[in-house]
LOGU-870616 format. One line per 8 residues: for each residue x, y, z of C-alpha. Coordinates in steps of 0.001 Angstrom, whole numbers, plus 524288, in hexadecimal, padded with zeros to 5 digits. Layout:
BEGIN
X Y Z  ...
END
This chain:
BEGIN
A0558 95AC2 D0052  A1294 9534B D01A1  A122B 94600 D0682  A0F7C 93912 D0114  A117A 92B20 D0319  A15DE 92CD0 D1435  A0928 931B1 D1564  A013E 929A2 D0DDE
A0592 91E7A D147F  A042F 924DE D222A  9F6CE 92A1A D1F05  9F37E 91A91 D1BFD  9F8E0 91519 D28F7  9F364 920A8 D30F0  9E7CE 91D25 D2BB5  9E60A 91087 D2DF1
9E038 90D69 D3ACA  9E08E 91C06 D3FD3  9D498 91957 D4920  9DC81 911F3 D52CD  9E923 91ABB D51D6  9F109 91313 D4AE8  9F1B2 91B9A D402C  9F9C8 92492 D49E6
A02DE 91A15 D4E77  A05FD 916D3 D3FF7  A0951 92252 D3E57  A11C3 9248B D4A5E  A181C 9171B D46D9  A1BED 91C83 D37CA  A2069 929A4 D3D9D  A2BA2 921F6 D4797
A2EC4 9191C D3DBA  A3083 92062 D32F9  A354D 92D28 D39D4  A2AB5 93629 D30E8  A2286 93C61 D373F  A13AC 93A0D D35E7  A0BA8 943D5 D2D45  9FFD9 948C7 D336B
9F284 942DE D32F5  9EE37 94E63 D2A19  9F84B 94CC5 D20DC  9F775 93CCE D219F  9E793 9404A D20E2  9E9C1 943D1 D1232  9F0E3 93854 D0F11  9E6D9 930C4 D147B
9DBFC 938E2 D0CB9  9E3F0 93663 CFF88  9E50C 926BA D035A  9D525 926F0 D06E0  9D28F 92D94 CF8E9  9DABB 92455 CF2AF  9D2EB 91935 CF800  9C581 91FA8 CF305
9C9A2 92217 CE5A2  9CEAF 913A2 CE3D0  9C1CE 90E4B CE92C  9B99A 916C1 CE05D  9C27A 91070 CD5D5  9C031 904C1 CDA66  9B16D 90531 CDA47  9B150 908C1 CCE59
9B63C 8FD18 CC9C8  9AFCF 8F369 CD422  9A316 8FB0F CD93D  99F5D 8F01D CE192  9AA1B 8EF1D CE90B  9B104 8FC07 CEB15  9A3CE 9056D CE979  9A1E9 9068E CF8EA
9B0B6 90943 CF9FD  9B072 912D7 CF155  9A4DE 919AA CF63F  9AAA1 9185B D0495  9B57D 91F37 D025C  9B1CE 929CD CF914  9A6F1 92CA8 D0436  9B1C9 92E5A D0DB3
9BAC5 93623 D0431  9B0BF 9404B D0283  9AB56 94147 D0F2A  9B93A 9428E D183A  9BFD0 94FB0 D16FF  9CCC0 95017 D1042  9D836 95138 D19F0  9DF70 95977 D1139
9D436 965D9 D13F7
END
């Protein structure tokens, strides 16, 4: 899969308050700005899948080293890795 750091960064801002479409307006605003065009939400989906694992391996690090405080995290989102499909399938 080609791509990279465009779509990392437009998986992120997609993704941040998607609920209320702003996610979509973002995006609009990047694509007449920039004059690229904006991937599609499948292919943006993986970027954000990659960015979620990320987040659960570094809290599983992290309660490792402080239990107490990062324990819930880590259980939270390893929970929610295993249980949400993978975009890619």
């Amino acid at each position: 899969m080609a791509g990279g750091g465009r779509e990392w960064d437009l998986a992120v801002l997609a993704g941040r308050a998607d609920d209320a479409g702003e996610g979509r307006v973002a995006l609009a605003a990047y694509a007449s700005a920039s004059g690229h065009p904006v991937p599609d939400r499948a292919r943006l989906a993986t970027f954000t899948r990659a960015r979620e694992l990320g987040a659960a391996v570094w809290s599983l690090g992290m309660a490792h080293q402080y239990p107490r405080r990062y324990r819930e995290v880590a259980a939270s989102w390893l929970t929610r890795m295993l249980a949400s499909p993978d975009p890619a399938s």
